[in-house]
DSSP file (Angstrom, degrees, kcal/mol; ACC not computed):
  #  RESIDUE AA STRUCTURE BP1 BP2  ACC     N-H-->O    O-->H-N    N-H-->O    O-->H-N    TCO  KAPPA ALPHA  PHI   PSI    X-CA   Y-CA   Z-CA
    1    1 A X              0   0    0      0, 0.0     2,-0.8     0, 0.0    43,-0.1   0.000 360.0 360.0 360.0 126.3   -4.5   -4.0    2.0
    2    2 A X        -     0   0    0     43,-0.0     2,-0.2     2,-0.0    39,-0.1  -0.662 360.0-158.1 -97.2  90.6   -5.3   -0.3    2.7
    3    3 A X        -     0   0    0     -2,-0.8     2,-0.5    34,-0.1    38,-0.1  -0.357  12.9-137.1 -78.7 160.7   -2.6    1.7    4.2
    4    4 A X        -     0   0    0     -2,-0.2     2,-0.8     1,-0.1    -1,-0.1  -0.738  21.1-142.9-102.9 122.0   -3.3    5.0    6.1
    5    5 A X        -     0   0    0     -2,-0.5     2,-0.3     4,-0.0    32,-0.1  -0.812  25.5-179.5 -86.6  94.1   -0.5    7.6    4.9
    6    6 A X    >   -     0   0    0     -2,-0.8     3,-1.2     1,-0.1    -2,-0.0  -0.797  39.7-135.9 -90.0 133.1    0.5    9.8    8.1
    7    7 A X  T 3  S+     0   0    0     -2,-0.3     4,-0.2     1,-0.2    -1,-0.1   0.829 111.1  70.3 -38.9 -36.3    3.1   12.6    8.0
    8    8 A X  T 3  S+     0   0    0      2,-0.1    -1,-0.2    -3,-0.0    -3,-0.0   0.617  80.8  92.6 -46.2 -11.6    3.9   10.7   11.2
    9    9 A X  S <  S-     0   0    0     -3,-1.2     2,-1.2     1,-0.1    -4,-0.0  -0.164 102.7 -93.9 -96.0 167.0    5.3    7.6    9.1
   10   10 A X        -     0   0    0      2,-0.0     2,-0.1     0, 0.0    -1,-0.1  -0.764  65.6-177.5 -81.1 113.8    9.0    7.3    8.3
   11   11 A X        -     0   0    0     -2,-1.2     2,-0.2    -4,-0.2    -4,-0.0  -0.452  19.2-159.5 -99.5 174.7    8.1    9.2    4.7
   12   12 A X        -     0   0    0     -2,-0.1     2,-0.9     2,-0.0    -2,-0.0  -0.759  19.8-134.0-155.8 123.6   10.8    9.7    2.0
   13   13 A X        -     0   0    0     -2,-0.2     2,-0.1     2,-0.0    -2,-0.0  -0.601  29.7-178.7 -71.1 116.6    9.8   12.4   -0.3
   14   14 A X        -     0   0    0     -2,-0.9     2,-0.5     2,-0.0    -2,-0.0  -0.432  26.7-137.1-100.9-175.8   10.4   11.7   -4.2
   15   15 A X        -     0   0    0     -2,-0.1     2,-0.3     0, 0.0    -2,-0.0  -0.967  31.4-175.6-150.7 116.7    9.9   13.4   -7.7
   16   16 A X        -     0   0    0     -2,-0.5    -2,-0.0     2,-0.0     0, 0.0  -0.996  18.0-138.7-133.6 154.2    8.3   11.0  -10.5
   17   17 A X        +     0   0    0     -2,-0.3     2,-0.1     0, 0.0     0, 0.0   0.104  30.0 157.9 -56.0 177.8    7.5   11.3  -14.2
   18   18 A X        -     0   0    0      4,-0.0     5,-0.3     0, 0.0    -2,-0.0  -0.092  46.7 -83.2 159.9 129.8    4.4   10.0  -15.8
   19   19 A X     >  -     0   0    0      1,-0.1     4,-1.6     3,-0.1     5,-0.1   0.306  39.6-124.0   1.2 144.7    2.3   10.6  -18.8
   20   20 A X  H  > S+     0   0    0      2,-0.2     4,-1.9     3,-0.1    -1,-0.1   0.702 110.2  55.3 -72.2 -20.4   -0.2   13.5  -18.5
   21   21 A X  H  > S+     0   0    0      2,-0.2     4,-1.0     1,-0.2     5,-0.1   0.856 111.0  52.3 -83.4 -25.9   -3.1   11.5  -19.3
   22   22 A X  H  > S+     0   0    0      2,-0.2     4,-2.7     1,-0.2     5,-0.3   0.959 111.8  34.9 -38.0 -70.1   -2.0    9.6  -16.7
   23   23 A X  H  X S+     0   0    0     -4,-1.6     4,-1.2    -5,-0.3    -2,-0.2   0.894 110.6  65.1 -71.3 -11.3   -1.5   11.8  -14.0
   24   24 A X  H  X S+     0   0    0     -4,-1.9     4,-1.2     2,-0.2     3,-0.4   0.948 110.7  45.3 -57.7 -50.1   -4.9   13.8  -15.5
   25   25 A X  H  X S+     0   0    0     -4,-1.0     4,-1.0     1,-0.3    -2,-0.2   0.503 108.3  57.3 -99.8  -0.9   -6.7   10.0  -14.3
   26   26 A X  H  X S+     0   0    0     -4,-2.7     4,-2.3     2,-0.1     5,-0.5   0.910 107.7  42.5 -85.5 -28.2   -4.9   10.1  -11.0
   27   27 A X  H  X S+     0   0    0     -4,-1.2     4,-1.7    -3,-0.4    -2,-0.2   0.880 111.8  54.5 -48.3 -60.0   -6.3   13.5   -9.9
   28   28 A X  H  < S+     0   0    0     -4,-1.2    -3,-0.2     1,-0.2    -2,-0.1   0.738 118.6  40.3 -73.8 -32.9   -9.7   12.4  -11.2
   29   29 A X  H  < S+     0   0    0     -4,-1.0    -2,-0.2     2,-0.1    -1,-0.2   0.885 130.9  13.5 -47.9 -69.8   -9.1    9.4   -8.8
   30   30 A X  H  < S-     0   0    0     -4,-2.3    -3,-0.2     1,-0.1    -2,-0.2   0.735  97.3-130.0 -96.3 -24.7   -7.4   10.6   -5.6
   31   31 A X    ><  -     0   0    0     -4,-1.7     3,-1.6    -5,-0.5     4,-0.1  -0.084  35.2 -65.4  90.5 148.8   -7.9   14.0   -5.8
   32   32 A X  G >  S+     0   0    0      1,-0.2     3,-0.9     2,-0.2    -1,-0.1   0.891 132.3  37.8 -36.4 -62.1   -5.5   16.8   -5.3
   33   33 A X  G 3  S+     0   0    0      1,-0.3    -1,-0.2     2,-0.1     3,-0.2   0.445 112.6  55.0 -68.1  -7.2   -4.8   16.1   -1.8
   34   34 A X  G <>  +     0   0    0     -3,-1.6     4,-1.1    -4,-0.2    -1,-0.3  -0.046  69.9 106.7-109.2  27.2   -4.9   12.5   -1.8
   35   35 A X  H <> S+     0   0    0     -3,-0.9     4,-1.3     1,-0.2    -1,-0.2   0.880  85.3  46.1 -98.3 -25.5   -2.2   11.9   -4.7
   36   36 A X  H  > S+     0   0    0     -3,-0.2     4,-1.4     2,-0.2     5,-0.2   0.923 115.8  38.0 -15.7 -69.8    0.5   10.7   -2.0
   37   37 A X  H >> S+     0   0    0      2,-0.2     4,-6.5     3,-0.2     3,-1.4   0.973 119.9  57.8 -61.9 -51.6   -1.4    8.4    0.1
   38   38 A X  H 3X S+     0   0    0     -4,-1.1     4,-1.2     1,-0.3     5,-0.3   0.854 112.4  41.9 -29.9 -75.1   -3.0    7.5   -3.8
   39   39 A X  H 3< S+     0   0    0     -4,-1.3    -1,-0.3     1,-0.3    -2,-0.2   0.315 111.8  50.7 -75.8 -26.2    0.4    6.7   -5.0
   40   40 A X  H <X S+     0   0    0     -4,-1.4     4,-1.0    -3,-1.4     5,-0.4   0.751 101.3  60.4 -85.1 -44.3    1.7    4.8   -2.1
   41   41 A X  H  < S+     0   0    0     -4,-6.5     4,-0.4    -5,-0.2    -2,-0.2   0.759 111.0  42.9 -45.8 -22.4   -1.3    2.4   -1.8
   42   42 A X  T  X S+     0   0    0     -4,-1.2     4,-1.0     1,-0.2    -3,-0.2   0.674 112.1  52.8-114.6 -12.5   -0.5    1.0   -5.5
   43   43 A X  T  4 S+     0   0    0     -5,-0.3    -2,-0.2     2,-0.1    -1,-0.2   0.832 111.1  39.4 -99.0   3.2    2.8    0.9   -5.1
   44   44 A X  T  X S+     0   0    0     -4,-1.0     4,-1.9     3,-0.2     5,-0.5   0.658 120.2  60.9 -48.3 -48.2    3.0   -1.5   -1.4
   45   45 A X  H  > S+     0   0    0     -4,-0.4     4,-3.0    -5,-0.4    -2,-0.1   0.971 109.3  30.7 -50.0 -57.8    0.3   -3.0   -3.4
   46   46 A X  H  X S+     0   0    0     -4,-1.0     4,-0.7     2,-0.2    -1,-0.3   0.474 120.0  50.5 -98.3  19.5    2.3   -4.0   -6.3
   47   47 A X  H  > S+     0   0    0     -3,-0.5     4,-2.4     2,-0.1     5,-0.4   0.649 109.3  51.4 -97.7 -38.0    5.6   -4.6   -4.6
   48   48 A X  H >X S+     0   0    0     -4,-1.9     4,-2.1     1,-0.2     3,-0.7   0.941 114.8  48.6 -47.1 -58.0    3.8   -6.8   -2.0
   49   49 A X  H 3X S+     0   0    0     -4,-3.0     4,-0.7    -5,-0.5    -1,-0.2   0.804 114.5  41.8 -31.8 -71.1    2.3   -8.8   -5.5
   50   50 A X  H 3X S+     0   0    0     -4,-0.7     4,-2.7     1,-0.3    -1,-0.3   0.583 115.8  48.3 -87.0 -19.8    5.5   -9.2   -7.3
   51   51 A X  H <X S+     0   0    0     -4,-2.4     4,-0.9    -3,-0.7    -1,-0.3   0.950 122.8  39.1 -73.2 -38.7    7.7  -10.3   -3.8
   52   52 A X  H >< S+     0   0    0     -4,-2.1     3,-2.5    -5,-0.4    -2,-0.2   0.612 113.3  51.5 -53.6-109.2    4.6  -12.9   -3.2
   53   53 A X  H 3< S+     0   0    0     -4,-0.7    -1,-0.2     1,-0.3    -3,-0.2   0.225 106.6  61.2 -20.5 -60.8    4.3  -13.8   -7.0
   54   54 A X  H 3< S+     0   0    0     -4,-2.7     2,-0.4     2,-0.1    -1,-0.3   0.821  91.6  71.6 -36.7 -17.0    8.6  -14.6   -6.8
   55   55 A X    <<  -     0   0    0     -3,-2.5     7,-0.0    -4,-0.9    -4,-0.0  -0.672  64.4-168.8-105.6 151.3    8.2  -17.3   -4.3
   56   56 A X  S    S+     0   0    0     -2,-0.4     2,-0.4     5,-0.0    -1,-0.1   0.304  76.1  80.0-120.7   3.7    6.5  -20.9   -6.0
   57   57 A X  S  > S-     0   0    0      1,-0.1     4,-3.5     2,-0.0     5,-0.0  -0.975  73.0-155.3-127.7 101.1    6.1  -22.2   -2.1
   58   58 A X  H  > S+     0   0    0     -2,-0.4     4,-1.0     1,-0.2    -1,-0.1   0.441  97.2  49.5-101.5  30.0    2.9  -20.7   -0.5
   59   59 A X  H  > S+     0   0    0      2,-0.1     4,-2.7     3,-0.1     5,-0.3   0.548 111.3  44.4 -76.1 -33.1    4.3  -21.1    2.7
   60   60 A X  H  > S+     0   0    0      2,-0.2     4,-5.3     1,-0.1     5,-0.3   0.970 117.6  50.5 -59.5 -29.3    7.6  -19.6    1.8
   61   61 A X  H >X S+     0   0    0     -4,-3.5     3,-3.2     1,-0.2     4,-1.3   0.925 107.5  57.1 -36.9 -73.2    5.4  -16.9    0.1
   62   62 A X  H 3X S+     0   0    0     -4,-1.0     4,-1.1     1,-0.3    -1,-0.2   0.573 108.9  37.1  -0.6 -70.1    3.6  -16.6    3.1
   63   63 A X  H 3X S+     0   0    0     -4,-2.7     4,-1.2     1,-0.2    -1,-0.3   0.588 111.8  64.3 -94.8 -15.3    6.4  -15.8    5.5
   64   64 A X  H XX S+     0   0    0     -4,-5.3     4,-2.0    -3,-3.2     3,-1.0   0.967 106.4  45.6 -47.1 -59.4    8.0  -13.4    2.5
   65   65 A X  H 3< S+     0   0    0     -4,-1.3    -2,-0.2     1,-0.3    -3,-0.1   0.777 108.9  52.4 -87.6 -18.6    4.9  -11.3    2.7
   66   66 A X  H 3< S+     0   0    0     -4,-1.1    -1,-0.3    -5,-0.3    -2,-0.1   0.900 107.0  55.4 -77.8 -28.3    5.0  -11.2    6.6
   67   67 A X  H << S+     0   0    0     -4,-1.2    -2,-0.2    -3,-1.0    -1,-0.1   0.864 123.2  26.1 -57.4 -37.9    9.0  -10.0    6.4
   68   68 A X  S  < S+     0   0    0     -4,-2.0    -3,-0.1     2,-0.1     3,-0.1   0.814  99.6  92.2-103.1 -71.9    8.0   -6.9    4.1
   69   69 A X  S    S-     0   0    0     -5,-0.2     0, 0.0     1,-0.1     0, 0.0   0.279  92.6 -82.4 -22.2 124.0    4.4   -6.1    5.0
   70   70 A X        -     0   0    0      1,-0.2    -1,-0.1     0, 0.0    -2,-0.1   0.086  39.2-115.4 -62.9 134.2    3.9   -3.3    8.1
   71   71 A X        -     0   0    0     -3,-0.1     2,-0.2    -4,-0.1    -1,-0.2  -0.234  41.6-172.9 -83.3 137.8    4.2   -4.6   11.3
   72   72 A X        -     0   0    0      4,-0.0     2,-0.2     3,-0.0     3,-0.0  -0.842  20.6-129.6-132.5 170.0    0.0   -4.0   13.0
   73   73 A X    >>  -     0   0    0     -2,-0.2     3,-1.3     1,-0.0     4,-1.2  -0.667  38.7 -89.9-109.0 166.4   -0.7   -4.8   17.0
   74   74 A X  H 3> S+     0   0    0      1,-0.3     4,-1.9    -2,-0.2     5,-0.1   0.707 130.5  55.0 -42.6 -36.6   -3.7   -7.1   17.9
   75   75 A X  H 3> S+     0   0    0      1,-0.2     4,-1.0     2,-0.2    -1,-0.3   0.764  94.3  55.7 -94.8   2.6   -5.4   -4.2   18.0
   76   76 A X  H X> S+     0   0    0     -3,-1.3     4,-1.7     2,-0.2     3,-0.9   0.949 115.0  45.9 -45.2 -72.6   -4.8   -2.6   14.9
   77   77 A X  H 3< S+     0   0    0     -4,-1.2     4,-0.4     1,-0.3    -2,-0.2   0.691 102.5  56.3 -85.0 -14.4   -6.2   -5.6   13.3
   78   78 A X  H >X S+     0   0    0     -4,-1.9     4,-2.5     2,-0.2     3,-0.5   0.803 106.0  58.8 -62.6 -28.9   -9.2   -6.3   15.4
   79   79 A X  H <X S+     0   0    0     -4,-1.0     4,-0.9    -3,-0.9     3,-0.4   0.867 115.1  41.0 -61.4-108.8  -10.2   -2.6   14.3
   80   80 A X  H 3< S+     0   0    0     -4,-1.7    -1,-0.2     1,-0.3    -2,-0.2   0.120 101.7  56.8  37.8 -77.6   -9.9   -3.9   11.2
   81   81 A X  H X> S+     0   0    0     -3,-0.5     4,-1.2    -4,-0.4     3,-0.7   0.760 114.8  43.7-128.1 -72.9  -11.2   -6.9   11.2
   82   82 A X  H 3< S+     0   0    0     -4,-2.5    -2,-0.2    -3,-0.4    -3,-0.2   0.678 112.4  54.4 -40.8 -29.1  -14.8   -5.1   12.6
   83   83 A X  T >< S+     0   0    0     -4,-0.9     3,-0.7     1,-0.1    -1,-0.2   0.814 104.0  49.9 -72.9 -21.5  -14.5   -2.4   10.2
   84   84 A X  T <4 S+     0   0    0     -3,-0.7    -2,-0.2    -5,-0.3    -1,-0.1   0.714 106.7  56.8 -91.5 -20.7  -14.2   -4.6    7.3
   85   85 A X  T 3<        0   0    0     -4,-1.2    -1,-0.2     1,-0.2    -3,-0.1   0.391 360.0 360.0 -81.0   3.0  -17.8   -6.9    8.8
   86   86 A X    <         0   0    0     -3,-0.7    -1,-0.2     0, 0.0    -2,-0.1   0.582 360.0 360.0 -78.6 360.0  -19.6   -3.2    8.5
């Protein structure tokens, strides 16, 4: 799941550690400008994993990952859904 990282979005700014050889392969990744957006795509990523991964039911999963995951309109996801058959 990709999300697009707006100043429009309800943000909350944070301050985190991390290794330097780390954040030296996050740069080399996202790029200066992109280490937000970077840094919010792997973590949605890995809280969406670990709330699916709790649940042993993959309907309960299911309908876990529809409670947290960002609410899209039909057309959001038909856009989508055509960019991803390009």
């Amino acid at each position: 799941m990709k999300m697009i990282h707006t100043l429009g979005m309800n943000t909350q700014r944070i301050t985190i550690s991390m290794p330097n050889y780390l954040y030296e392969q996050l740069l080399a990744l996202a790029g200066k400008g992109n280490v937000s957006g970077f840094v919010t795509e792997a973590t949605e990523a890995k809280i969406l994993n670990k709330a699916v991964a709790a649940k042993n039911d993959p309907v309960d999963a299911f309908f876990a990952l529809r409670k947290i995951a960002p609410r899209r309109t039909n057309k959001q996801i038909l856009e989508a859904i055509r960019k991803g058959r390009e």
